[in-house]
N, C-alpha and C positions, 0 to 999 in steps of 0.2 A: 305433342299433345294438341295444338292449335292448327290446324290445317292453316296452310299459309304461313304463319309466323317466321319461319326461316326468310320467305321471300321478301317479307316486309322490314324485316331487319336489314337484307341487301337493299331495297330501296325500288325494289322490282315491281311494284304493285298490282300491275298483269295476272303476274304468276300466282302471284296471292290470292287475288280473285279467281280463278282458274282453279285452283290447287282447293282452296274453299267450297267452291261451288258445285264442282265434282263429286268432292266426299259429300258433302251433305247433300245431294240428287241420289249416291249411293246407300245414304244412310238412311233416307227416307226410303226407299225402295225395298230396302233390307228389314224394315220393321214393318211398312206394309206387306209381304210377304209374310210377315211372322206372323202378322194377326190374322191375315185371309187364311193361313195354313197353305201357301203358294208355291211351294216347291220353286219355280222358275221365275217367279217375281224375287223371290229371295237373295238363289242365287246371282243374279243379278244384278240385284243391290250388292249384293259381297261384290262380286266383280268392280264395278262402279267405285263403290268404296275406295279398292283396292287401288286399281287404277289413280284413282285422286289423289292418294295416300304419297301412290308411288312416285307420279309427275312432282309432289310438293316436294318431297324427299331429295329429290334427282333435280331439279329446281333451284332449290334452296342450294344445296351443295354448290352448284355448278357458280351460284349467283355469289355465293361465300367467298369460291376462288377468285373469281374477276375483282370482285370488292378487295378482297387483300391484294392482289396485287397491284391494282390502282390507284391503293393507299400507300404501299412502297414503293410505289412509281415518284407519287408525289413527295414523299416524306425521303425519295433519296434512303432510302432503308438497303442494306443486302442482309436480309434473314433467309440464312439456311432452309431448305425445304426439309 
């Protein structure tokens, strides 16, 4: 729901910012397109959007992994994958 929020949960705050600022450059560009009637500013913004969506998505996962396991690194844990 929150662009970024996965990455801020891992601690990553880069990707957060990143992953944020993308969609919302896309999302602005996506609604300017809709009020001009811009066909190519629109799609555009979808793109953008999307993009941003996707890096926080892809981001956030990847940042999830490394977080857990440098949490049962520490913690001496062996949980089953």
């Amino acid at each position: 729901m929150l662009p970024g929020a996965g990455s801020v949960y891992d601690g990553i705050y880069v990707n957060a910012i990143i992953a944020a600022s993308v969609s919302l450059a896309g999302a602005g560009l996506w609604v300017a397109g809709a009020v001009r009637h811009d066909d190519t500013l629109r799609w555009t913004g979808i793109g953008t959007f999307a993009a941003g969506r996707g890096y926080g998505l892809v981001s956030a996962t990847v940042g999830a992994m490394l977080f857990n396991a440098a949490l049962q690194r520490q913690l001496f844990l062996s949980v089953p994958l």
